[in-house]
C-alpha positions as CSV (number, residue, x, y, z in Angstrom):
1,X,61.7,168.7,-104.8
2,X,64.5,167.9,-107.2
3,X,67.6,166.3,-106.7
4,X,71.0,166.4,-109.0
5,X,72.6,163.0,-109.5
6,X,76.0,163.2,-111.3
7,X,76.9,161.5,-114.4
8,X,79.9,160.9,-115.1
9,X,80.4,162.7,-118.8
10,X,77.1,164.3,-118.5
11,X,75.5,167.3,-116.8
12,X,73.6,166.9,-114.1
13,X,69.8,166.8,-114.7
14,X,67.1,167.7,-112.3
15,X,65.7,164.5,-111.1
16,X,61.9,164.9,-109.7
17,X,61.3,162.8,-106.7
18,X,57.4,163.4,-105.3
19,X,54.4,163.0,-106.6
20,X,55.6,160.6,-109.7
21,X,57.5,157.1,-110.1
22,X,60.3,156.7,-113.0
23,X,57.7,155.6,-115.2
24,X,55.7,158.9,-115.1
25,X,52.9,157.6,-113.2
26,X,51.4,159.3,-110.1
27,X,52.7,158.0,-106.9
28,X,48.7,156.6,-106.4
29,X,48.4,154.9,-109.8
30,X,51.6,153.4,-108.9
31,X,50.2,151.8,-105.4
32,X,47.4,150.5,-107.1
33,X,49.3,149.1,-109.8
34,X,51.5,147.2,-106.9
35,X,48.5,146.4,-104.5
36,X,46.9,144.7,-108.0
37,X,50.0,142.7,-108.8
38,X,49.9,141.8,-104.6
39,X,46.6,140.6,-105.0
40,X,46.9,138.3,-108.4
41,X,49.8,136.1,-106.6
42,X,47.9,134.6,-103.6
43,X,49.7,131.2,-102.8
44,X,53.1,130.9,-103.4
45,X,55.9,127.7,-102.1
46,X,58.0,130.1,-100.5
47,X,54.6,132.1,-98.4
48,X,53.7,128.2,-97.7
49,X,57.2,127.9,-96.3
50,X,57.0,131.0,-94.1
51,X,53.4,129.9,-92.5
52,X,54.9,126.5,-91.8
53,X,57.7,127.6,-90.0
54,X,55.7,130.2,-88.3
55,X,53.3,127.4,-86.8
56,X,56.4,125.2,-86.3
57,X,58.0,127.9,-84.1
58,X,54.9,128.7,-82.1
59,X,54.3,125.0,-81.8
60,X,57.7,124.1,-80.4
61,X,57.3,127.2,-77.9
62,X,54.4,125.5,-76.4
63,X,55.5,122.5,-76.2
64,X,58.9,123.5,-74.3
65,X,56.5,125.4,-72.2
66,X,54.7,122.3,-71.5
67,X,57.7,120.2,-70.5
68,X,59.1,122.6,-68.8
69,X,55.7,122.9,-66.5
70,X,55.6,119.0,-66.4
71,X,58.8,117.8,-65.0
72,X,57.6,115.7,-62.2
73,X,59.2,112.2,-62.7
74,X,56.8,109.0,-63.7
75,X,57.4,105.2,-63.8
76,X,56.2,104.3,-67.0
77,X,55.3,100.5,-67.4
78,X,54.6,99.0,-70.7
79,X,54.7,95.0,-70.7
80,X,58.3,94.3,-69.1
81,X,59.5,97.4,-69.5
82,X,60.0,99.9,-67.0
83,X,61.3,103.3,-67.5
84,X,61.2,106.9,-65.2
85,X,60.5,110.0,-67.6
86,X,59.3,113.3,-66.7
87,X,55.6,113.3,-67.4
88,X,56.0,116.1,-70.1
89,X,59.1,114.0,-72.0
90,X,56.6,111.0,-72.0
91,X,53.4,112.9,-73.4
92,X,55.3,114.0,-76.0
93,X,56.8,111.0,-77.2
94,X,53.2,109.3,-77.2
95,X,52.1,112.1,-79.1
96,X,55.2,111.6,-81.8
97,X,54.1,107.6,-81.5
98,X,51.0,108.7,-82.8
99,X,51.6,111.1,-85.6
100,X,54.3,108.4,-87.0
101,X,51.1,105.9,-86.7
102,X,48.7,108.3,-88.3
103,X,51.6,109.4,-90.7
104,X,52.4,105.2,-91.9
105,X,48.9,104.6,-92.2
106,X,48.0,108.0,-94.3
107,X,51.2,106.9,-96.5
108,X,50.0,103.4,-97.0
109,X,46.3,105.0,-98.2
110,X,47.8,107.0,-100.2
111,X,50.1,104.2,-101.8
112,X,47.4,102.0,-102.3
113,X,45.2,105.0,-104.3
114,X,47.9,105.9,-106.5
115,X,48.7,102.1,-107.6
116,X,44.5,101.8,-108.3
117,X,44.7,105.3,-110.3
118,X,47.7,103.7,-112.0
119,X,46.1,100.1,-113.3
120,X,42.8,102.2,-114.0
């Protein structure tokens, strides 16, 4: 099959579309050539990025699913505090207490690591 693209100033030349790419490879050579360049970039920032946000988006559906199932009202005491939360909105704030204690303690590892690397 051959189509005619206009030129401006120029005839029109036969332009062949199947079988072959603009470089004058076979359409197969071609594939390979792009499932080979596919394969050498493996990790990228940006496929990182899209994985993260894919986990963060299935994460946040459960959770709303969770909170949503959970909305019978507790009385939450802690020492002289006294507060009445839905038992899903006071899960996950002991789960966020948590990461931010894991996350504060995994920060000050870390610090402490990179100031011995640092004086070594």
């Amino acid at each position: 099959m051959t189509n005619q693209e206009p030129v401006a100033g120029k005839d029109p030349q036969p332009v062949e579309t199947s079988g072959s790419t603009d470089a004058g490879l076979p359409a197969a050579d071609h594939r390979d050539s792009v499932k080979q360049a596919l394969s050498d970039v493996q990790h990228t920032r940006t496929k990182s990025a899209w994985v993260g946000v894919i986990v963060g988006a299935v994460i946040l559906i459960l959770l709303l699913v969770f909170i949503l199932q959970n909305l019978d009202s507790r009385t939450i005491q802690l020492f002289f505090w006294e507060v009445n939360l839905p038992q899903g909105v006071s899960l996950l704030i002991a789960a966020i207490a948590g990461a931010l204690i894991t996350a504060v303690v995994g920060g000050a590892r870390m610090f402490q690591i990179r100031r011995a690397v640092r004086k070594a």
